[in-house]
C-alpha positions in Angstrom: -7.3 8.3 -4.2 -4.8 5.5 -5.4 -0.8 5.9 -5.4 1.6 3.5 -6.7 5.3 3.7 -6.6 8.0 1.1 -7.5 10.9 0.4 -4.8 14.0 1.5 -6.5 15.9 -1.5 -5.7 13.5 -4.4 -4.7 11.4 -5.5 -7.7 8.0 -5.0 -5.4 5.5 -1.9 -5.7 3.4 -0.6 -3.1 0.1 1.1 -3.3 -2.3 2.9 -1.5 -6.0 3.4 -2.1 -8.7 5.3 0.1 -11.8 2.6 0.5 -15.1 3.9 1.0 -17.4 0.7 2.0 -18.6 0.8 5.8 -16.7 4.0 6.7 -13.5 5.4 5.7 -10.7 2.6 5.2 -6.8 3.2 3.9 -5.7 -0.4 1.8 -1.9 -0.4 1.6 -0.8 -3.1 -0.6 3.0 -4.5 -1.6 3.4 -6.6 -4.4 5.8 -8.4 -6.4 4.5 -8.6 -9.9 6.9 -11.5 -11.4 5.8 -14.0 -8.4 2.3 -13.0 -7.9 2.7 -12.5 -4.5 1.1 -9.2 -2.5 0.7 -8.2 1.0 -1.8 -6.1 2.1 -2.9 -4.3 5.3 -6.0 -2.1 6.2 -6.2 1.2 8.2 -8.2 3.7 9.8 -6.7 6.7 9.8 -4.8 8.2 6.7 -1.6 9.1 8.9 -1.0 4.8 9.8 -1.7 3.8 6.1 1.1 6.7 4.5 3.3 5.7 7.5 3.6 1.8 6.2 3.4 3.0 3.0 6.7 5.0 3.6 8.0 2.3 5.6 7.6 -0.2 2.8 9.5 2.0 0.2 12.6 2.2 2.6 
């Protein structure tokens, strides 16, 4: 599972992508391609990682 929207005003796209290493992990990620600068956060649960996800297309 990977999902990647653009904001429609702020030049940054978020992502999200299911991780399947030691368990079950949700990567979130925001990222400004023209500065190659990203932020990225981990989750647990599916509900917390769509939740900032949202949050960060606001």
């Amino acid at each position: 599972m990977a999902k990647t929207k653009k904001h429609k005003f702020k030049k940054w796209e978020v992502s999200i992508m299911e991780l399947k290493d030691n368990g079950r992990k949700f990567k979130v990620t925001r990222r400004i391609p023209e500065m190659s600068v990203s932020e990225t956060k981990l989750f647990r649960t599916k509900k917390k990682a769509k939740k900032q996800f949202d949050d960060w297309l606001k």
